[in-house]
Steps between C-alpha positions, in 0.01 A plus 500: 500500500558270207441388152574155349665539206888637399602822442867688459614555800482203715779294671382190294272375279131359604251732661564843605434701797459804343142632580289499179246296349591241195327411213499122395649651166766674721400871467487645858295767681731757740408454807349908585486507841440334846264602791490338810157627763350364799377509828619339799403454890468210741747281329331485183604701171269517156712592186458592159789467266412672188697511170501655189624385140431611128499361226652699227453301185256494259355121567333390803684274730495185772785569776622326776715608853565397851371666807690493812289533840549385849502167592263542798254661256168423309375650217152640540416710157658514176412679223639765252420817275559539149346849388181596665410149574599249791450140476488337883595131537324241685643206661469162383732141418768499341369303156165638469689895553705415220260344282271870609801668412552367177191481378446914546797483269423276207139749531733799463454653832783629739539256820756459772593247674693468834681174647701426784804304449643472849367704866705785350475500177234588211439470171273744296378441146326797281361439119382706269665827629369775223754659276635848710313441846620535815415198729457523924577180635343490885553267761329549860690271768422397843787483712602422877706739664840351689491602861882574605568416861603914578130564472440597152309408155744425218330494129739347220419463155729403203592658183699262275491141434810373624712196322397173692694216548356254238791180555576229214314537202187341473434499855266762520217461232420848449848641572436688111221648681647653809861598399641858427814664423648737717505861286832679528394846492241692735140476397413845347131490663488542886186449729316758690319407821211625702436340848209589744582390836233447744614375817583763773841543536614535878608793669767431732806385324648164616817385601765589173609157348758440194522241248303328202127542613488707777325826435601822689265765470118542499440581171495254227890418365640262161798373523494452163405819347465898579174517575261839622183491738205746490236545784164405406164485661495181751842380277838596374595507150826309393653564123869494376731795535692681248311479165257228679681205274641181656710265273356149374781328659407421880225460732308838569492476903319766739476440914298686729493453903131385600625343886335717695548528950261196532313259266315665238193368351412625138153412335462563171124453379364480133141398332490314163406754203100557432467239249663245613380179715503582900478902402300552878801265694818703631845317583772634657901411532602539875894514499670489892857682466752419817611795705877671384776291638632763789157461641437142514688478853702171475248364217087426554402204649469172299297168513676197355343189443713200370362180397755239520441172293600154698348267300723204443589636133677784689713221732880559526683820294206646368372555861793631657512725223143649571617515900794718411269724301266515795740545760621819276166624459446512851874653607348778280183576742499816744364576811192601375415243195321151548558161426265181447667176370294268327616145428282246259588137453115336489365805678588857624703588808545825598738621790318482780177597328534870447759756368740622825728781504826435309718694731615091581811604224886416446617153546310363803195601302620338217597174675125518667342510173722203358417307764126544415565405186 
């Protein structure tokens, strides 16, 4: 987490990445603590990052930080606490939520306001912070899940704003904005984590892999910090080991095998809240997981259709190119998986008019399907 303003303790000068809010007066507010909970199955994850300041002196305050959070991420609720009383924020453009958010201000209320700045980075603005209160900063994020190829769910989320590479001055506008320093001691606040997973984990063990990514067991592993699971009704718990603390200074990573024997189908089913518009219409996400890798047999049969552009823009290099690409594609096919060409110059033409078994491989195939072309 960071702040934008200096502080002792920093490589340089400019803004800090030391996690605590900052005044516009320069006063700051110690950044308390850091909670990370969610819930995650079918290759989706919800998160809320919650964090807590105070503000110790005897004036009320406007502060400013940055917010790291996955790149593959969307913000879905923000809101925070101060005392007994939470103030939720509602989406809306950019000008007219800063002209809201100023206006609560000059009225003498306490507003927040939250900004992206790039996919994975944030900017969050509070005014008016009483003298001595504590304030809750929450933000709920959607989130994909990365599927890893030995059958498994991997959910990654950051904890620091890193340095980015910002090149000659003045050639990125808000470079003031998005820059830190790089603090050169350990962050005395640490995050705690609770994770409900969902997804049934499978049973039989697969094949034992090594390496960056591959995960070994079939209960839910970080490679990046001690972490403890707990059995719980239709899910498993996941929290950090030791004193249940990770360090702001990587990504917090947890896998979990999901492959199971064959393909799995997982539907997950929801109904908007009472109030809302569409209350008596359900949805539901259907996620298809691929069977674990020692099962597949030599890999599950494939249908590949390439359309191949002969117009006369494509005439000379640029086709020859696209043949060699096509010729690879198909030195790729199995037994088992299907082909069907389709060539366009004023209209379609597809290879003999219907997709054929691509077992046609290896260089006479290839020299077949040139000659098509």
């Amino acid at each position: 987490m960071s702040d934008r303003a200096t502080r002792a303790g920093v490589v340089s000068e400019g803004n800090s990445a030391g996690g605590r809010l900052v005044g516009i007066d320069g006063r700051s507010l110690p950044l308390r603590s850091v909670a990370l909970r969610g819930d995650a199955a079918g290759g989706l994850g919800r998160i809320v990052l919650e964090q807590r300041f105070q503000n110790p002196y005897p004036d009320p305050l406007r502060v400013t930080y940055q917010v790291p959070l996955p790149p593959d991420a969307a913000v879905s609720g923000y809101s925070f606490r101060i005392g007994e009383r939470r103030v939720v924020g509602e989406v809306d453009r950019l000008a007219a939520a800063r002209e809201r958010f100023e206006q609560a201000l000059a009225e003498g209320r306490t507003a927040g306001l939250l900004e992206q700045d790039r996919s994975s980075l944030f900017t969050q603005e509070i005014g008016n912070i009483p003298p001595g209160a504590e304030v809750a900063a929450e933000l709920v994020i959607d989130q994909r899940l990365r599927w890893l190829e030995e059958g498994a769910w991997e959910w990654r989320f950051p904890t620091v704003v890193a340095p980015r590479y910002l090149g000659a001055e003045g050639r990125v506008p808000d470079a003031g904005r998005v820059s830190v320093d790089v603090a050169d001691t350990p962050m005395t606040v640490a995050a705690s984590l609770a994770l409900t997973i969902r997804d049934t984990l499978p049973t039989a063990s697969p094949s034992p892999h090594r390496g960056e990514g591959r995960v070994r067991g079939q209960a839910p592993e970080s490679p990046s910090h001690a972490i403890a699971t707990h059995p719980a009704p239709s899910a498993i718990e996941v929290t950090l080991a030791d004193d249940g603390r990770g360090a702001l200074d990587r990504d917090l990573v947890v896998r979990w095998p999901a492959a199971q024997p064959d393909v799995a189908a997982i539907l997950d089913t929801g109904r908007p809240a009472e109030d809302r518009a569409h209350a008596d219409v359900a949805y539901g996400l259907l996620t298809l997981t691929p069977p674990r890798p020692d099962e597949r047999r030599g890999g599950l049969p494939r249908d590949l259709i390439v359309l191949l552009d002969m117009s006369g823009s494509m005439a000379g290099q640029p086709l020859t190119q696209a043949r060699r690409v096509v010729a690879r594609l198909v030195e790729a096919l199995g037994d088992a998986d299907r082909l069907e060409l389709i060539a366009f110059r004023r209209s379609a033409d597809a290879m003999e008019g219907a997709a054929r078994a691509g077992h046609r491989r290896g260089p006479a195939g290839r020299d077949r399907v040139a000659r098509r072309a």
